[in-house]
Each structure stands twice: as structure tokens, then as C-alpha cells.
C-alpha positions in Angstrom: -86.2 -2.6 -24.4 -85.2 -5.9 -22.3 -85.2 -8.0 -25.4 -83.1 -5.4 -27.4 -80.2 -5.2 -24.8 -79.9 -8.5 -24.6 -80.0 -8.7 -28.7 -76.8 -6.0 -28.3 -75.2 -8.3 -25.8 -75.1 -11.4 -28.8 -73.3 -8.4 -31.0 -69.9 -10.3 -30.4 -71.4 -13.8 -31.3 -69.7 -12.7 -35.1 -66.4 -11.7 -33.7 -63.8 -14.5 -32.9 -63.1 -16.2 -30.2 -60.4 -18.7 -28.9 -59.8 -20.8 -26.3 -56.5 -19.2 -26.1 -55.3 -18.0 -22.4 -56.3 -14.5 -21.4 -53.7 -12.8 -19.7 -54.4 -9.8 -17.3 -58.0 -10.7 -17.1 -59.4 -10.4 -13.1 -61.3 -14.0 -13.2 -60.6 -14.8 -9.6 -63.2 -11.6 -8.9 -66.2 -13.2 -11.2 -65.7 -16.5 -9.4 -66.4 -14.3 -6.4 -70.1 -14.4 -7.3 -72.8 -16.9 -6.4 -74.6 -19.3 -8.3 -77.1 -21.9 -7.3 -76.4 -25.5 -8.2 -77.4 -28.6 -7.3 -79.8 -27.6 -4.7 -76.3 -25.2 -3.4 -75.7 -21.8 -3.5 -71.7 -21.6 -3.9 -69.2 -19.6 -5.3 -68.7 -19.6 -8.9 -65.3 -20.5 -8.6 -66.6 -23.9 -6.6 -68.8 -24.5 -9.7 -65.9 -23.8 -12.1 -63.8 -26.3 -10.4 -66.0 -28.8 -10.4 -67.3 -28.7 -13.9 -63.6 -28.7 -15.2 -62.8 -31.4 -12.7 -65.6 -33.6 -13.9 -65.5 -32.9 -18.0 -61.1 -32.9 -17.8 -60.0 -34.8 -14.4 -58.4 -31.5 -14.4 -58.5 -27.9 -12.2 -56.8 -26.0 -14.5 -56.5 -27.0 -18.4 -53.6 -26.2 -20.9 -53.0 -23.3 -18.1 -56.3 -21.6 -18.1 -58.0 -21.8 -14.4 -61.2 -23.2 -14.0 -63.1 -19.7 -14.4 -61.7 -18.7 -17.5 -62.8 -22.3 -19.1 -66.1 -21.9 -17.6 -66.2 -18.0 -19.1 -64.8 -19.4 -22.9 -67.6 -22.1 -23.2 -70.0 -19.5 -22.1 -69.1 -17.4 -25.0 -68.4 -19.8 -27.1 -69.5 -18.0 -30.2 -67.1 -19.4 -32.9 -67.9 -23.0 -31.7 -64.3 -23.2 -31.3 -64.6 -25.4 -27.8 -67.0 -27.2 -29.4 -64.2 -28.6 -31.1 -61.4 -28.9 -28.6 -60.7 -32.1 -27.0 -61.7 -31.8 -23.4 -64.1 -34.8 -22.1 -61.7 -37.5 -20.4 -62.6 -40.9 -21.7 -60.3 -43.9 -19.7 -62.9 -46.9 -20.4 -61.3 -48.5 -23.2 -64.0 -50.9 -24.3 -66.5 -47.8 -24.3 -63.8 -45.9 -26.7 -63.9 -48.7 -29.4 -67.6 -49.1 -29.2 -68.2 -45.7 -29.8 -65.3 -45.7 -32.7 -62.9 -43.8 -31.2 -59.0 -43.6 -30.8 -58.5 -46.5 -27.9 -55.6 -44.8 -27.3 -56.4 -41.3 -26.7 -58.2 -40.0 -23.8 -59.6 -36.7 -24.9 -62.4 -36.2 -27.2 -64.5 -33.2 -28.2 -68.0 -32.4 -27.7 -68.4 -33.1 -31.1 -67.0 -36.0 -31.3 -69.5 -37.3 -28.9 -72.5 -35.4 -28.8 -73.9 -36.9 -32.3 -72.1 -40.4 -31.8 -74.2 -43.0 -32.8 -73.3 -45.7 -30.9 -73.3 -43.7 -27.8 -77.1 -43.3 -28.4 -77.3 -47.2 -28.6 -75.8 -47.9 -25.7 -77.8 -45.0 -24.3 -80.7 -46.5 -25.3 -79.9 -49.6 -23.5 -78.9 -47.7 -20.5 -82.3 -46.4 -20.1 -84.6 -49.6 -20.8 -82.5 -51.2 -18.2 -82.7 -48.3 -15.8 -87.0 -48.3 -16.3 -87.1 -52.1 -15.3 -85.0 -51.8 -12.4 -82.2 -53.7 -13.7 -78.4 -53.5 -13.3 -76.4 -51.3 -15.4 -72.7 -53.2 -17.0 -69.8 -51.0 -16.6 -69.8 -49.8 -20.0 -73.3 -48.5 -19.7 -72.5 -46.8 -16.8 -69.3 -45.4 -18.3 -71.7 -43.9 -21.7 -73.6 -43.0 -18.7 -70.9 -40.5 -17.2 -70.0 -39.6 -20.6 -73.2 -38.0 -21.0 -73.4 -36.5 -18.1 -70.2 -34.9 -19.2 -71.9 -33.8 -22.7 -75.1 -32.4 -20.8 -73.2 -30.5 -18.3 -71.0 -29.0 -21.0 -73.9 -28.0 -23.2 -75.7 -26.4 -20.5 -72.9 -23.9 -19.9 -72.6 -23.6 -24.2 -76.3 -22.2 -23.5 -75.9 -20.8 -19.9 -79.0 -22.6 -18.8 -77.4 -24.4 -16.3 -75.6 -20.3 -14.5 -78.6 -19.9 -12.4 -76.7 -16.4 -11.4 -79.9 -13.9 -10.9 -80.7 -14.3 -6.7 -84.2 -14.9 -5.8 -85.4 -11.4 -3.7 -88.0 -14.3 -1.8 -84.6 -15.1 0.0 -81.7 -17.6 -0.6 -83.8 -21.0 -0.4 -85.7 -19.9 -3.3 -84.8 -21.1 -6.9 -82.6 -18.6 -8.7 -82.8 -17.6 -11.8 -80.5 -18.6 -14.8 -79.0 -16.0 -17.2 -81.1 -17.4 -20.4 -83.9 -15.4 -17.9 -83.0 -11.9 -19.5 -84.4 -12.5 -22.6 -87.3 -14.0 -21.0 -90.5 -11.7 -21.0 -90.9 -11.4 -17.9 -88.6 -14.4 -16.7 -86.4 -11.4 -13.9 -88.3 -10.2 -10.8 -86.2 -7.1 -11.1 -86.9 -2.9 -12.3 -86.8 -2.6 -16.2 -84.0 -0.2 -15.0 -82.0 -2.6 -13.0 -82.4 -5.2 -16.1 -80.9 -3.0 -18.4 -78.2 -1.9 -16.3 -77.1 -5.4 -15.9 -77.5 -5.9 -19.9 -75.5 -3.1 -20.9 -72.3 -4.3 -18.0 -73.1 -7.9 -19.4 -72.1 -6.3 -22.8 -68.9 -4.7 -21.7 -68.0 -8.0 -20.3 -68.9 -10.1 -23.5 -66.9 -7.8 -25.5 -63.7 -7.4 -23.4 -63.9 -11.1 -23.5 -63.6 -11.6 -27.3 -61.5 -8.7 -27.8 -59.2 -9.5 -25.3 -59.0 -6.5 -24.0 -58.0 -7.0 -19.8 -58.8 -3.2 -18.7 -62.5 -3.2 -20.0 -63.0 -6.4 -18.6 -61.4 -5.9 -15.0 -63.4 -2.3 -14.8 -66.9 -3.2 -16.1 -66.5 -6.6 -13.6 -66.9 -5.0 -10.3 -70.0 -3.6 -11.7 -71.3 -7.1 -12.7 -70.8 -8.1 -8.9 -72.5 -5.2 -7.5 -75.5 -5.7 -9.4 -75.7 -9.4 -8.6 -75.1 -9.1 -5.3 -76.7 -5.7 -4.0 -79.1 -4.2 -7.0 -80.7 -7.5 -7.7 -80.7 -9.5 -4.7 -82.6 -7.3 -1.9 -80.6 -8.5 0.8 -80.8 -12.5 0.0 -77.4 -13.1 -1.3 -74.8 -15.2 1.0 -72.4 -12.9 3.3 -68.9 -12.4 1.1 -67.4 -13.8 3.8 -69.2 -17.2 3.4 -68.0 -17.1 -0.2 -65.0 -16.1 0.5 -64.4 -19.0 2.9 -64.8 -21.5 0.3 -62.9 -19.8 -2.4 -60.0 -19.9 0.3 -60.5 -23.8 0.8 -60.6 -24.3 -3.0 -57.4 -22.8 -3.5 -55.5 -23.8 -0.4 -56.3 -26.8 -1.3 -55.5 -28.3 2.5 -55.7 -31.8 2.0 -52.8 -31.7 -1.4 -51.0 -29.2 1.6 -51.2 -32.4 4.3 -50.1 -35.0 2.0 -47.0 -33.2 1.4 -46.6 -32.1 4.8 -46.9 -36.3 5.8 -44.4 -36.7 2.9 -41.4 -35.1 4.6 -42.5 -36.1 7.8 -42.2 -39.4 6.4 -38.8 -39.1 4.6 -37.7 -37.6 8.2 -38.4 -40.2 10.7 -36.7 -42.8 7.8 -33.9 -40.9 8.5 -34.0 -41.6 12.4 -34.8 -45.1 11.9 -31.5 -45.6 9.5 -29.8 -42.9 10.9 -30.6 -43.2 15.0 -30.6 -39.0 15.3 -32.7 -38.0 17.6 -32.9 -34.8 15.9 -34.6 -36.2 13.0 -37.3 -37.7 15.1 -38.4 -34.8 16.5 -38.5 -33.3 13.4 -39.8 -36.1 11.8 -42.8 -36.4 14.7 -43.5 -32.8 14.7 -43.8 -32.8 10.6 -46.3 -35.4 11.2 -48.0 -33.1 14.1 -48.2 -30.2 11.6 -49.8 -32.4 8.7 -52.5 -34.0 11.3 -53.3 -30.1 11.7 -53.2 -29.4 8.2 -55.4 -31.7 7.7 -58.0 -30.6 10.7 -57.9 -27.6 9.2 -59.6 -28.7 6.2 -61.8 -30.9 8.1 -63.1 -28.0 10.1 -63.5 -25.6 7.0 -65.4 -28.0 5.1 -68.0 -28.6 7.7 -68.5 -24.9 8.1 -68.8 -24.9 4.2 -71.3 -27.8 4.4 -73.0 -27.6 7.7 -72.5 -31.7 8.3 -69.2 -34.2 8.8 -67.4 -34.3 6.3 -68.1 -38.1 5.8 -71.2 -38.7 3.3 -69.1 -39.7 0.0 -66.2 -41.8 -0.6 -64.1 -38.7 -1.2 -65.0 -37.5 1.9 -64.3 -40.9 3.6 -60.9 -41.4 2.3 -59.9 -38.2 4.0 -61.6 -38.9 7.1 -59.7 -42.4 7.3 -56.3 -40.8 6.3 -56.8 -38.4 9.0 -57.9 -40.9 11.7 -55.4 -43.4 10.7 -52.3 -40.7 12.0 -54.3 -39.4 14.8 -54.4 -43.2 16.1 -50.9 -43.8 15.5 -49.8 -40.7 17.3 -51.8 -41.6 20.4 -50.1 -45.7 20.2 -46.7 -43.9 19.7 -47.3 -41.8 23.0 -48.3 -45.4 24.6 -45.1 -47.1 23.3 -42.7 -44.1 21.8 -41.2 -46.3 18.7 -41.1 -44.2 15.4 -42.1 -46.5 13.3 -45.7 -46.3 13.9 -46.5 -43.1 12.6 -43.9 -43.3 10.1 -46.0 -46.3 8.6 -49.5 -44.3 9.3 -47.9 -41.6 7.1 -47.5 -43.8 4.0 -51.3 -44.9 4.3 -52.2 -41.3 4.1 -50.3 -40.3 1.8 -51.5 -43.1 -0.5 -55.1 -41.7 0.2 -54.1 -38.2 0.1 -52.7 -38.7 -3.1 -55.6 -40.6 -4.9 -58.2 -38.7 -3.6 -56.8 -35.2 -4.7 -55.7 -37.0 -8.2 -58.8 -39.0 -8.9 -62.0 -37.0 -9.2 -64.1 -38.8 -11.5 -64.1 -41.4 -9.1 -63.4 -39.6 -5.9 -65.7 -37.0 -6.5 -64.4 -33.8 -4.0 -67.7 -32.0 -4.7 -69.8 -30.3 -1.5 -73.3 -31.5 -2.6 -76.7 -31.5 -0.3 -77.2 -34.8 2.0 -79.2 -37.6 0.4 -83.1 -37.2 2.8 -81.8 -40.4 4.8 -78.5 -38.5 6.0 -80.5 -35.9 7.4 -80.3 -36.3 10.9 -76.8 -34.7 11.8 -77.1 -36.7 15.3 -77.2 -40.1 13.8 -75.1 -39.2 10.3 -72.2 -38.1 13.2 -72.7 -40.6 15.9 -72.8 -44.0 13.6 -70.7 -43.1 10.2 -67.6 -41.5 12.1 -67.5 -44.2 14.3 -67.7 -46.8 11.8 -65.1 -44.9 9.4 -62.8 -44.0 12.1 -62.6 -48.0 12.8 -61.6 -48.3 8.8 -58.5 -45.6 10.5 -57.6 -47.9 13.3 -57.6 -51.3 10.7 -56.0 -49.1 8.5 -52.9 -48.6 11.3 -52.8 -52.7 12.2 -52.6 -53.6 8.6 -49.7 -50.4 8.3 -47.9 -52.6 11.1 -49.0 -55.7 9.3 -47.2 -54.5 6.6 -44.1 -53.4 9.0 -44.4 -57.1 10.3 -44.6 -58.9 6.9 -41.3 -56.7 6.0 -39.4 -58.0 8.9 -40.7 -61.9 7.8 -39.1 -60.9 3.9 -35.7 -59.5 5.0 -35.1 -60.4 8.3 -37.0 -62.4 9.4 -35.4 -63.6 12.7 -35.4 -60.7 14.8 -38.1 -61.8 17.0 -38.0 -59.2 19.2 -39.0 -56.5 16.4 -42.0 -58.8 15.7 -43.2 -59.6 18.7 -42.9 -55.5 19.4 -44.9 -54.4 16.3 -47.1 -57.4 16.3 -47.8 -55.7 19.8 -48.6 -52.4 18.6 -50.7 -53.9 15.8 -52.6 -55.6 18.3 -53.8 -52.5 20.2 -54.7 -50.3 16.8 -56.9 -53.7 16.3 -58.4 -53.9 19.8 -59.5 -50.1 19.1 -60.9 -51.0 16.0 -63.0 -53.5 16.9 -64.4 -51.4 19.5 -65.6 -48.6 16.9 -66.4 -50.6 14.5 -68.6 -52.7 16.9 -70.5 -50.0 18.8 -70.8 -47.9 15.1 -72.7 -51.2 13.6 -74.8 -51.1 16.7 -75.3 -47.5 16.3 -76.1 -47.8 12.7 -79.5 -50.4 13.9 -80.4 -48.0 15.7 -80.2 -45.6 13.2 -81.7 -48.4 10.2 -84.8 -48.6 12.8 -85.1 -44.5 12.9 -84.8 -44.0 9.1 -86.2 -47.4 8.0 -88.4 -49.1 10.3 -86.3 -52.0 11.2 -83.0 -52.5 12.8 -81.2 -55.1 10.7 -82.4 -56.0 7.2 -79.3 -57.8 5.6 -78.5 -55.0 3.7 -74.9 -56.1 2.1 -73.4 -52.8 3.8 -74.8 -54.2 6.5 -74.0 -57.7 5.8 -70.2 -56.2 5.1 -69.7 -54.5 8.2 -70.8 -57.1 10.1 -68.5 -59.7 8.1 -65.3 -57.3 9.0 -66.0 -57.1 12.4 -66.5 -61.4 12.8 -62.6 -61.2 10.8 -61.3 -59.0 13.5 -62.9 -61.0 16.5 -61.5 -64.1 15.2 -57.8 -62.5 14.5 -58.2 -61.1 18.6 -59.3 -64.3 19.5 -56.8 -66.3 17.7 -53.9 -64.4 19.4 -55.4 -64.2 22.7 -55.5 -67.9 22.9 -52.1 -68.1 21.0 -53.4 -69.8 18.0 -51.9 -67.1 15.8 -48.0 -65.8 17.3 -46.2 -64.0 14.8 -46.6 -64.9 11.2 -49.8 -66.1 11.2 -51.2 -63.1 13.2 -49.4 -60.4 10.4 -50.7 -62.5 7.4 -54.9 -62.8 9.2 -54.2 -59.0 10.1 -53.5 -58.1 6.5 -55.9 -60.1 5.1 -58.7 -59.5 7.7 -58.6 -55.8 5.8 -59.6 -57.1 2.7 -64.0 -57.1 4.9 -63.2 -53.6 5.5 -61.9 -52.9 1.8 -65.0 -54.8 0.7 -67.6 -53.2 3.2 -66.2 -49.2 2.7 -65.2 -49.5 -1.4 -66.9 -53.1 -2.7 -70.7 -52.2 -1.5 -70.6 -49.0 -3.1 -68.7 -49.3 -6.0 -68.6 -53.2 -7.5 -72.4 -54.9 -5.8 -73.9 -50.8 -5.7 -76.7 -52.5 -4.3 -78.8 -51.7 -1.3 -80.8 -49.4 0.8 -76.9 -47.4 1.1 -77.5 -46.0 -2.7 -76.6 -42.3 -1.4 -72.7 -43.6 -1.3 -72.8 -45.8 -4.5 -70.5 -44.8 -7.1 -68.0 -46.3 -10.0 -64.4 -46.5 -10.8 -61.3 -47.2 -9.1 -61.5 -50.8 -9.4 -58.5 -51.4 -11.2 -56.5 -49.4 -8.3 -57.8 -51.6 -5.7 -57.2 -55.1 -7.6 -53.8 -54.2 -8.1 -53.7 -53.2 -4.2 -54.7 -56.9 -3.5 -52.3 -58.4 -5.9 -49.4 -57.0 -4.3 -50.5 -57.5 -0.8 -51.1 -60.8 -1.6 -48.0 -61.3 -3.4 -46.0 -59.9 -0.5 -47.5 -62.6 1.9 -46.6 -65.2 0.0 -42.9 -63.7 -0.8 -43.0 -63.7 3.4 -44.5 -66.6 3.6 -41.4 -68.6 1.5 -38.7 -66.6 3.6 -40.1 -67.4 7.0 -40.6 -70.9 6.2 -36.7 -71.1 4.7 -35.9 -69.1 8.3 -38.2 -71.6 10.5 -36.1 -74.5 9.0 -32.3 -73.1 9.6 -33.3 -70.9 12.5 -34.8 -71.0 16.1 -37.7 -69.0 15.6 -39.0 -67.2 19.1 -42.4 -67.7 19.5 -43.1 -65.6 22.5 -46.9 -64.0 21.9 -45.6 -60.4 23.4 -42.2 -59.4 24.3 -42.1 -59.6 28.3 -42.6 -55.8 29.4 
């Protein structure tokens, strides 16, 4: 009987089926559902997010929501997805070895899927990977690409929706929903089985016949059974679900980033305006974002269980966010503007990349790698050492601030030798974290590893940073560096940190740190350097003109 429900439920595999948008259809309440993934159990919605995110860059495509994709390749009976162009491509050299259009960036699963010299390039992937040996950037790129074609293909067959709940309780292994036409393959009543089979049905065939009231009446149903008939009490609480469905589509790091952006454009107004109005505006904007963005700190910790810190996504935000919280506590110490109003462009820059970029700042909630399993180390060491990136992050902001003042006007002294003081302190509280979290991180090397210092090149990295800043401190403590020289070493001294938090894991991706290693981006951050650079030495020509018509105050602090 099992086998010949589920035989009905392929009936619509010989009607049509587009990937056209569905209008009235209630797919917000099937992403309400739970589906183990990647060692997770999460909303379906989470899973449909992510799988869109990493096959199109995109959350939504040609204004279908992530749900309604992930529903269409399921029953994908006319093949017609098959066809459409949907797997992002950016490499270039990896689009003209496989044949393709350099120029486009989308390609179909079809395209790909029988491409011959993907399975060359494959080929060589995998010899390398079985001798140990590093993969080149294009490998790793067919590499991704496959990844795409496998994950797509899995939904085609559904053997990836492991949607059936284990009874034995939620750490169990769920079932997929290939299962029901498994002899055998659902610990459930015949009863129960076909009850689900016939709903499945309804749902198939609302689907392809577009037809919005079967579907939104049979799909409460479908829930029901999933998460009361089947599950026998091991199903997560709908308000666990619903918590992450809410932080999926509030989306509160996008919400901070544009909260920081007219804080931003508000305190600009003060500094060129001199209202006072618009600084307390512009400060408590700021305020609001910094909350915004706790917000999403604290909901994705209670979606994870652990800080929010164990991928570079999840670093970038945790930067952003310490990079303003530092700046509002120097602004209480010294109450000049400017320093938040440069923290804000910082994090907005992250912001913005991180909730643009998910192929290579992947937002994804997975399980911790076995080595980040100790929450008392993973919060003690990696949040200190990251929020240090936050306070570097501020002093090269001020750097930045500094450098600007050397470009356009470059002899008012006494703005220098005041920001040049502020950057100073964001540095001195850098060093201290970053300091104490590379001590911390020994001590957690000789609990995970056996040793305390192995000259791991993260560890190697962090401990290059930290020399930088200790020479930069030293340098203007003794007055070797006044103002120039101590903006241009401040700047540049962020390049260790760039190289320590991004280079390690994403250009050397060697070492015992393999759980953060990851690939793309790198054009961003060479073109980052390039203008830095250039800016120094645009700052570098105008203070030297300055120095040689000017009287150049070289006090090392203004005298407060």
C-alpha cells in the first residue's frame, strides 16, 4: 500500500511545471518545518536560504523567496530548472576552461553537470587532495562549483530533505523523504505513512496546478503530521524555530548597517554644520545601531549555543560591532564626534560585504569543528583576539582621519596631534587584547594540542601583529614617530592584522587553524591595500610640500 501512495504522489511528474512565481501560495508556513542538515536541525526556511545563497549569491531569485525555489527543484518534474541558469560562476579563468561565456555569470545545471572539462579539472582536484597537496585557485573554484551541482541535485531527488523526525529523540539521524518508498525505510504506523502520502499528494498537485487554496489548506496538515503524528514528542519547540525564522528575516545585521549609515550622514552634518542637534542625533543613531547589532549577536548565540565568532562571517560582524562599541567608550573619554563617525564607516564597509558576499562570507549556523568545542576556551581566547582586530580597526579609522588632515590640510597641528591622541589609546587597548588573547590561545593550543606554541602561521601571524603594534607604541612613546610617521606605521601596522584574521585562512589556508580556512575575497582586499597605500603616499607628497613652506608643530600630544 506504502509503495502505491507514493506511486500516486509521482501522478503530476507528467503535468507541467515552471519556475514561474506562485502567487497566493503560504510558503512562509512550510519553511516553518524542521529538517536536519549538516549535523543541524533547523528550520526549513534556514536551509532554503542557504541553499539559494550558496547555488545564486542570492536570497530571493527573479522574486521567488527562498522556499518556493527550494519547493520548484523539488518538483522539478518537467526538468524545467534543470535548465535555468542559476549556479553563480565569478572565476573567469575557470569559465573559459570549462568553455563557457567569460562574460556571463549564470549557468545551468546542465551546463555543468556533464561538462567535460569540469571532470578534468576534478580529476586533478582529487589526486592532489589524496597526496596531501595544495589545491590552485581554479581547482578550488571547480571545487565549489561542484559542490553547487551536488547540493542542487540532491534537492532534484530530495535525498538531501531529511524531513521525517527520528521518534529515538532529536540527536538521532532523520530520515529523508526518498524514505517513503523505502520498504521499510519510516519507523512510523502503515496508517500514519499513508496519511502523510495522500497530504504529500495534495501538496504536489496544488503545486503544479497552481492552485493556492489546495495548497495553503492541505499544508497545515503536512506540518501536523511532521511535527506531532510522526515525531513522538522529539521535534524542536515552534518557538525555537520560530526564533530563527525571525532572525532570518529581520535580517539585523543589513538593519545595523543602515542604522550606522544615517548615523553617519548625521554626525557629518555636525562636523560641517557645528549643530549640536545633529550630534545628538547623530550619536544616538549610532547608539541604536550598536543595539541593533547586539540584538543579532544575542539571537544568534541562542540559535547556535556558542559566540558567534567561529567563521569569518561571523568575525567580520563581531569586529564591526567591537570597532563602534570602542569608539563610543574613547568618545566618552574625549567627547569629539569624529571618532565614532569614522568607526561607523568601518562597519558599514563590513556590514555591507558580509550581508552582500556569501560565497565567501558564508552566513551559515553550522556545528563547531571538535577543536572549538570547549565554549570556555572558544569565548575566552577568540573574542579577545578578534575584539583586538575592533580596537586596530578604530586606530587605523583615526589613521585614516589623520592621513586626511596630512592630504588637505595638512597644517592644523592641533587636529593631528588630537586624533593622533585618540588613535593612540584605541592602540594601547588593542595591544592589550590582542596580547593576553595570544597568551590565552597557548594555553588553549596546549589543552587541545599538546603544546603551547608550535609556529602555526596563525600563530606566527598573530604574534607578528602584535611585535607591529609594540613597535608603533614604542616608537611614539619615545618620540621617534610624532605625527606623520605615527599615522602612516598605524595604517600600515594593520596590514599583520589583515594578514593574521583574512591571509591565514584564505591565501596560505595552511595550518592546524583549518576549521576557519576558506576562499575568495581576495581581489576586495588587494584593492583595499592599493588605495591605502596610494593614499599614504598622496599624504606623504602633501606633507613633505607643507614641511618645506610651513612650520610644522611637532608636539607628540596636545598639552591637556
Amino acid at each position: 500500500m506504502k509503495r502505491l501512495l507514493y506511486f500516486i504522489c509521482l501522478l503530476p511528474l507528467f503535468a507541467y511545471s515552471s519556475p514561474e512565481e506562485r502567487s497566493g501560495f503560504d510558503f512562509r508556513g512550510l519553511g516553518e518545518i524542521a529538517i536536519q542538515h549538516r549535523g543541524r536541525i533547523k528550520p526549513l526556511d534556514t536551509f532554503a536560504i542557504e541553499s539559494l545563497q550558496f547555488i545564486t549569491g542570492k536570497r530571493e531569485w527573479k522574486n521567488k523567496g527562498a522556499v518556493e525555489c527550494l519547493v520548484g527543484w523539488l518538483f522539478n518534474f518537467d526538468r524545467e530548472w534543470e535548465n535555468e541558469e542559476i549556479i553563480r560562476i565569478t572565476h573567469r579563468p575557470l569559465k573559459k576552461d570549462l568553455g563557457l561565456n567569460a562574460d556571463s555569470t549564470y549557468f545551468s545545471f546542465n551546463q555543468l553537470a556533464n561538462n567535460e572539462g569540469m571532470r578534468k579539472i576534478l580529476k586533478e582536484a582529487s589526486t592532489k587532495s589524496r597526496n596531501k597537496e595544495r589545491l590552485s585557485d581554479l581547482e578550488k573554484k571547480a571545487v565549489t562549483v561542484e559542490n553547487q551541482l551536488e547540493l542542487l541535485g540532491e534537492v532534484f531527488t530530495g535525498q538531501i530533505l531529511s524531513i521525517f523526525p527520528n521518534p529515538e529523540g532529536l540527536s538521532s539521524n532523520w530520515f529523508p523523504i526518498t524514505a517513503l518508498n523505502t520498504q521499510g525505510g519510516l519507523p512510523y504506523a502503515s496508517d500514519v505513512t499513508e496519511r502523510f502520502a495522500i497530504t504529500l499528494k495534495v501538496l504536489v498537485e496544488a503545486f503544479v496546478n497552481k492552485n493556492a487554496q489546495a495548497w495553503n489548506e492541505a499544508l497545515p496538515k503536512f506540518v501536523t503530521m511532521l511535527s506531532k503524528d510522526m515525531a513522538n514528542g522529539a521535534y524542536p519547540k515552534a518557538s525555537v524555530l520560530s526564533r530563527e525564522i525571525h532572525y532570518n528575516h529581520l535580517r539585523p545585521f543589513r538593519l545595523a548597517w543602515g542604522i550606522y549609515t544615517l548615523g553617519f550622514a548625521l554626525l557629518m552634518f555636525f562636523i560641517v554644520g557645528k549643530k549640536k542637534l545633529f550630534q545628538t542625533l547623530g550619536l544616538s543613531t549610532v547608539l541604536l545601531g550598536l543595539i541593533t547589532h547586539t540584538y543579532g549577536f544575542i539571537v544568534r548565540c541562542l540559535i547556535s549555543g556558542r559566540p558567534p565568532v567561529t567563521n569569518m562571517y561571523e568575525s567580520v560582524i563581531w569586529v564591526t560591532w567591537g570597532c563602534v562599541l570602542f569608539s563610543l567608550l574613547v568618545w566618552i573619554a574625549y567627547r569629539n564626534a569624529v571618532i565614532p563617525t569614522a568607526a561607523a564607516v568601518f562597519s558599514i564597509i563590513g556590514l555591507v560585504l558580509a550581508d552582500n558576499i556569501p560565497l565567501v562570507l558564508d552566513p551559515s549556523i553550522n556545528p563547531l569543528e571538535p577543536v572549538l568545542r570547549s565554549n570556555y576556551w572558544l569565548t575566552i581566547h577568540v573574542l579577545t583576539i578578534t575584539l583586538s582586530y575592533a580596537a586596530f580597526a578604530l586606530s587605523l579609522c583615526l589613521g585614516n582621519v589623520v592621513m586626511g588632515f596630512y592630504v588637505f590640510k595638512p597644517t592644523h597641528t592641533a587636529h593631528i596631534q588630537n586624533y593622533s591622541l585618540y588613535m593612540y589609546r584605541a592602540m594601547q587597548i588593542g595591544v592589550v587584547l590582542l596580547a593576553a588573547g595570544t597568551i590565552l590561545g597557548g594555553v588553549w593550543a596546549d589543552y587541545s594540542w599538546g603544546r603551547f606554541w608550535g609556529w602555526d602561521p596563525k600563530e606566527v601571524w598573530a604574534l607578528i601583529a602584535l611585535l607591529f603594534y609594540l613597535a608603533v607604541l614604542h616608537g611614539r612613546f619615545t618620540g621617534w614617530l610624532k605625527g606623520f610617521g605615527f599615522a602612516t606605521t598605524t595604517i600600515v601596522s594593520f596590514l599583520g592584522v589583515l594578514m593574521a584574521w583574512y591571509g591565514v585562512n584564505f591565501v596560505l589556508g595552511v595550518g592546524l587553524h583549518s576549521y576557519g580556512f576558506g576562499s575568495g575575497g581576495m581581489g576586495w582586499v588587494s584593492t583595499y591595500v592599493a588605495l591605502q597605500l596610494g593614499f599614504i603616499m598622496i599624504g606623504y607628497r602633501s606633507y613633505k610640500r607643507a614641511k618645506a613652506s610651513h612650520h610644522l608643530d611637532t608636539t607628540i600630544f596636545p598639552k591637556t
